[in-house]
C-alpha positions in Angstrom: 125.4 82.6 83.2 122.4 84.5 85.0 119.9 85.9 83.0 119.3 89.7 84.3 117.1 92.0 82.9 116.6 96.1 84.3 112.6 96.6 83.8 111.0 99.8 83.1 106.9 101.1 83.8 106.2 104.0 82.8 102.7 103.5 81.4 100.3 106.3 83.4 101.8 108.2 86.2 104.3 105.7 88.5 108.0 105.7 87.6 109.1 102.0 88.2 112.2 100.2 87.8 113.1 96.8 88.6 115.8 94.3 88.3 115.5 90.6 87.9 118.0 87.9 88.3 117.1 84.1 87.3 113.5 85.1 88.0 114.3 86.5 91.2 113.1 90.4 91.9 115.9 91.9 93.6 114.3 95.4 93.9 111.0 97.6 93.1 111.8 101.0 92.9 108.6 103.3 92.4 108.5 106.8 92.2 105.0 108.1 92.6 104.1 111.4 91.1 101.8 113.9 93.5 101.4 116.5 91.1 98.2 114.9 89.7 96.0 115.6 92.6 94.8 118.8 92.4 93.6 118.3 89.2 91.2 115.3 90.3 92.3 113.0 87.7 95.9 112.2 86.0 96.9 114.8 83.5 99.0 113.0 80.7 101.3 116.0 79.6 102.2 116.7 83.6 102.5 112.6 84.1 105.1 112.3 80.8 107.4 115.4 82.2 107.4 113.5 85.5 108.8 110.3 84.2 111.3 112.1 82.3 112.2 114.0 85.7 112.0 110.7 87.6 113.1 108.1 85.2 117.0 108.1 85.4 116.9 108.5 89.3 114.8 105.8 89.6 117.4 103.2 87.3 119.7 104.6 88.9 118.7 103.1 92.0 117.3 100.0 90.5 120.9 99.1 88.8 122.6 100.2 92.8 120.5 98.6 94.7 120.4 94.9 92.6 124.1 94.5 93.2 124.6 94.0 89.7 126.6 96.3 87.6 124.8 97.2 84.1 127.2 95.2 82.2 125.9 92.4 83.8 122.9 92.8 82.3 121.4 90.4 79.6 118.2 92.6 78.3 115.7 95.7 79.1 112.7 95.0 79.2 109.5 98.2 79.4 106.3 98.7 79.1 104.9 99.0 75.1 101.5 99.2 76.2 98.4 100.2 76.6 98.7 103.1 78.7 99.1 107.3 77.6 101.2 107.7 75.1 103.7 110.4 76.2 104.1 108.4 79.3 104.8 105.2 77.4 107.2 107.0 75.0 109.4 108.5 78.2 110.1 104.5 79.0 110.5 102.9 75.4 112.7 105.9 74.4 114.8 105.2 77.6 115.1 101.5 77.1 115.9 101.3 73.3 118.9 103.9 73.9 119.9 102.0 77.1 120.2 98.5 75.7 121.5 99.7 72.0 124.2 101.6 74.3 125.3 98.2 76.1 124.7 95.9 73.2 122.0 94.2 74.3 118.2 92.6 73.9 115.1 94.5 73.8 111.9 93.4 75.6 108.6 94.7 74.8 105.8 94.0 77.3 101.9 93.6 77.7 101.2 95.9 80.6 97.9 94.3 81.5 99.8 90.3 81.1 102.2 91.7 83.4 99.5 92.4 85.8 98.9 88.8 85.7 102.1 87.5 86.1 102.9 89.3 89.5 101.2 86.0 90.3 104.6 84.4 89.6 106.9 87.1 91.6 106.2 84.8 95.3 104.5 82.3 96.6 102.0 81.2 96.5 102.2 81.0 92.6 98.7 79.7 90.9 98.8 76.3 88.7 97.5 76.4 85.3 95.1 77.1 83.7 93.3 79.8 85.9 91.1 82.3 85.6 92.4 86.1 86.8 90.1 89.1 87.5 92.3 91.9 86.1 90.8 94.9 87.5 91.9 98.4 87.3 91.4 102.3 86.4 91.3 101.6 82.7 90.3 97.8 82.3 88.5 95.2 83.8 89.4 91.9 82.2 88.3 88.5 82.4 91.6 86.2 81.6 91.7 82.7 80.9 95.3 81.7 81.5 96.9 78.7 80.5 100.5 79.3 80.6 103.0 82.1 81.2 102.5 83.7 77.8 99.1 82.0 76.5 96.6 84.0 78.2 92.8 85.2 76.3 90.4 87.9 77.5 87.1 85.7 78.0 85.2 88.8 79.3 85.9 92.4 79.5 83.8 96.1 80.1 81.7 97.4 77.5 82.2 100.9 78.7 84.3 102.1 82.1 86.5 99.7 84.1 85.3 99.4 87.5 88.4 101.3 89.0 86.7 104.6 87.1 83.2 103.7 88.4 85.4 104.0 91.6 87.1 107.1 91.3 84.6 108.5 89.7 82.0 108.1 92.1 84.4 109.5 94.6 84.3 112.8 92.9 80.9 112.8 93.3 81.5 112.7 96.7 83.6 115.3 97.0 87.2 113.1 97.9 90.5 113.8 97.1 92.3 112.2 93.8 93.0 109.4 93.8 89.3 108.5 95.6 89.2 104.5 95.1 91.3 103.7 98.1 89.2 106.4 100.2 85.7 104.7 99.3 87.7 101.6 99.9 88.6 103.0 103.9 85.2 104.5 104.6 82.9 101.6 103.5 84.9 99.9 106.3 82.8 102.0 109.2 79.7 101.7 106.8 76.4 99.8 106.0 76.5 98.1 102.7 73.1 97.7 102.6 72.2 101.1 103.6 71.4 102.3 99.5 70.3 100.1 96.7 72.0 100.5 93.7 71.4 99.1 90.4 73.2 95.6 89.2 74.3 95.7 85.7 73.8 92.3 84.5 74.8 92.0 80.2 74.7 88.9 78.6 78.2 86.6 78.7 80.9 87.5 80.7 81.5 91.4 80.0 80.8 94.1 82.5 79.1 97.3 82.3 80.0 100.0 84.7 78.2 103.2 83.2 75.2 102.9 85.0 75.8 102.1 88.5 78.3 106.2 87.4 74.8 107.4 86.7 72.9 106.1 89.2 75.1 107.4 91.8 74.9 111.1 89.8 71.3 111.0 90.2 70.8 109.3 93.3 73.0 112.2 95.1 71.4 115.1 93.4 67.5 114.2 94.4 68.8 113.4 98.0 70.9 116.8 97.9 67.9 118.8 97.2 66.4 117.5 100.4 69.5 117.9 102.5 72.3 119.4 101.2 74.4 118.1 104.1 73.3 114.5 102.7 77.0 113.7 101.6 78.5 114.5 105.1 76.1 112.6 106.9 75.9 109.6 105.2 79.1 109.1 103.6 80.3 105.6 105.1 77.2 104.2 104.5 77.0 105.4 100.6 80.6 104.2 100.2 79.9 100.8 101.8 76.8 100.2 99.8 78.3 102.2 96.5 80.9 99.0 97.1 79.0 96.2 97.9 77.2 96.8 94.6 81.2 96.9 92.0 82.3 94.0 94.0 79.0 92.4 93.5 78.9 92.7 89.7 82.6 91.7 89.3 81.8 88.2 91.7 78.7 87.9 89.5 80.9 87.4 86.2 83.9 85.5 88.0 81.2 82.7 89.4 79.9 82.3 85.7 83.3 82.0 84.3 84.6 79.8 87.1 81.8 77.6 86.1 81.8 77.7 82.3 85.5 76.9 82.2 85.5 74.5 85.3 87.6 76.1 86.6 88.3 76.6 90.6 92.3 78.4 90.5 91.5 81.8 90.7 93.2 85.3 90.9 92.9 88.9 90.8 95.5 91.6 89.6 95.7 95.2 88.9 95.5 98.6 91.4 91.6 97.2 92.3 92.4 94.3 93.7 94.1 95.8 96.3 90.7 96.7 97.6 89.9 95.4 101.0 86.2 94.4 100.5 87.1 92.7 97.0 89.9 90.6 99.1 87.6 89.8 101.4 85.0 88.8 99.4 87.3 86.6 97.4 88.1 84.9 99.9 84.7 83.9 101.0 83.3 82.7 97.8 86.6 81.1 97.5 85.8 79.1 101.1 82.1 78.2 99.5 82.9 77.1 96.2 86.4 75.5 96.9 88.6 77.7 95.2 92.0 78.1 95.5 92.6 82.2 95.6 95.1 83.8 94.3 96.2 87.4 95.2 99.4 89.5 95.1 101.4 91.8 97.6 99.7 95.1 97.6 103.1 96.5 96.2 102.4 94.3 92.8 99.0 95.1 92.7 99.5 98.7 91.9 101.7 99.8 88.5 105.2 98.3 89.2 108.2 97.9 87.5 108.8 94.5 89.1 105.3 92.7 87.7 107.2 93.8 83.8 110.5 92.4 85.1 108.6 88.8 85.8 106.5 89.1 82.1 110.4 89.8 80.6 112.1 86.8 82.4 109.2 84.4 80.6 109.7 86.1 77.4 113.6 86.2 77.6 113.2 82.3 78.0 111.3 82.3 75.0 113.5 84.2 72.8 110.6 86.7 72.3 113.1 90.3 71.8 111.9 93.1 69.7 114.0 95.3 67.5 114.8 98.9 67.9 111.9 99.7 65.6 109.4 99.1 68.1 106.7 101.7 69.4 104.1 102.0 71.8 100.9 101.1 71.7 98.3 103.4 73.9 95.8 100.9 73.3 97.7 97.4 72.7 95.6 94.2 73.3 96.8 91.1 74.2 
């Protein structure tokens, strides 16, 4: 009998649904919510009345779509945590009223493992144990991995992730929310090496972010006083150089890791890593230190409902269900 599982995400503000059969994704259906952007940043109450606006259209399709009717289905699995709570509630609600309705399993899942484990949705698929960059607008993680569900945080930020040092920085600038995949297209035409920027270097393998934010706060304001058309003029080059300087303090930490753990499989997951210049400069340390890179889709980099459908297949193997007492976490470790 095939093991099928509906997935839920519903942890910040994408409505995702996915179904899963014998570990194969049959569908990824995301429903992205535009009502954040003219506030600059996500609003949590607007993002949890979108998921409950979205969230039944969206499974809907999943279940249509699969080919597999819902009584076919062994388990749902969603997203516990971390992520904003009313958000997270809108999916766990959903799921504990849809598999108590139809009898079956629950499956609770580490939003941040199932970053990890998009790894595992197509080949190529990473050999264990190996070390994944988990990089978003909340965390930036450090993961040793050395088996589906045995997985440790060997480094992680002190203070912002590096996909808030992008998006805030963009602000700065003046761009449109979401402004990390804008920096990401202008630093294309730019000169990286146009502005220096500080390299925050802590002890270990954690990351600080806070004061390349600063940096770039103060280093706009005195050249804004000089020319206060210094934004428009030189706004490749500050975004090429503003991302030379992330990707160059999350390489810094990945070599060191790579190296303490002897390590040479490695990956990246979460909505940074679908950064061009981080890809690209992968890859190239990857060619000069004879790693063998890993990297997802962009469609699985970015919240998905398919990346918690491949974490619930491992745990339904497992035997790992939850009861209907379960809750969400906002800020759930690993």
């Amino acid at each position: 009998m095939k093991i099928n599982i509906l997935a839920i995400e519903s942890s910040c503000d994408e409505t995702s649904a996915a179904v899963i059969s014998d570990g194969k994704i049959l569908n990824n259906i995301i429903a992205t919510q535009s009502v954040h952007e003219k506030y600059g940043g996500v609003v949590p109450e607007l993002a949890s009345r979108a998921h409950q606006q979205h969230l039944i259209p969206v499974i809907n399709e999943a279940i249509l779509t699969s080919g597999i009717d819902k009584k076919e289905l062994s388990a749902v699995a969603f997203t516990r945590g971390p992520g904003l709570m009313g958000s997270l509630m809108v999916g766990v609600s959903f799921a504990k009223s849809f598999a108590y309705a139809l009898g079956i399993p629950l499956i609770d899942v580490n939003h941040m493992q199932a970053h990890i484990l998009a790894h595992f949705i197509e080949d190529p698929k990473p050999n264990f144990p190996f070390i994944c960059l988990t990089v978003s607008g909340g965390h930036t993680q450090l993961v040793l991995v050395k088996d589906y569900l045995d997985m440790s945080v060997i480094g992680e930020t002190t203070d912002d992730a590096v996909g808030e040092a992008f998006d805030k920085t963009a602000k700065l600038l003046g761009l449109p929310y979401p402004g990390g995949p804008l920096i990401d297209r202008y630093a294309k035409e730019g000169d990286p090496s146009a502005f220096q920027f500080p390299i925050s270097d802590i002890p270990g393998l954690n990351f600080s972010f806070s004061g390349i934010k600063t940096a770039v706060l103060y280093f706009l304001r005195d050249n804004l006083k000089n020319s206060p058309n210094f934004i428009e003029e030189n706004l490749k080059d500050i975004c090429a150089s503003v991302q030379f300087t992330l990707i160059k303090m999350l390489m810094l930490k990945l070599k060191k890791a790579a190296k303490e753990y002897k390590i040479n499989n490695i990956a990246i997951a979460g909505g940074v890593s679908a950064n061009s210049g981080l890809r690209k400069e992968l890859k190239d340390l990857a060619s000069k230190h004879g790693w063998n890179v890993f990297i997802p889709k962009f469609e699985y980099c970015t919240d998905n409902a398919a990346m918690i459908a491949m974490a619930a297949h491992f745990k339904f193997l497992k035997g790992d269900f939850c009861g209907l007492d379960v809750t969400p976490e906002a800020r759930m470790k690993f």
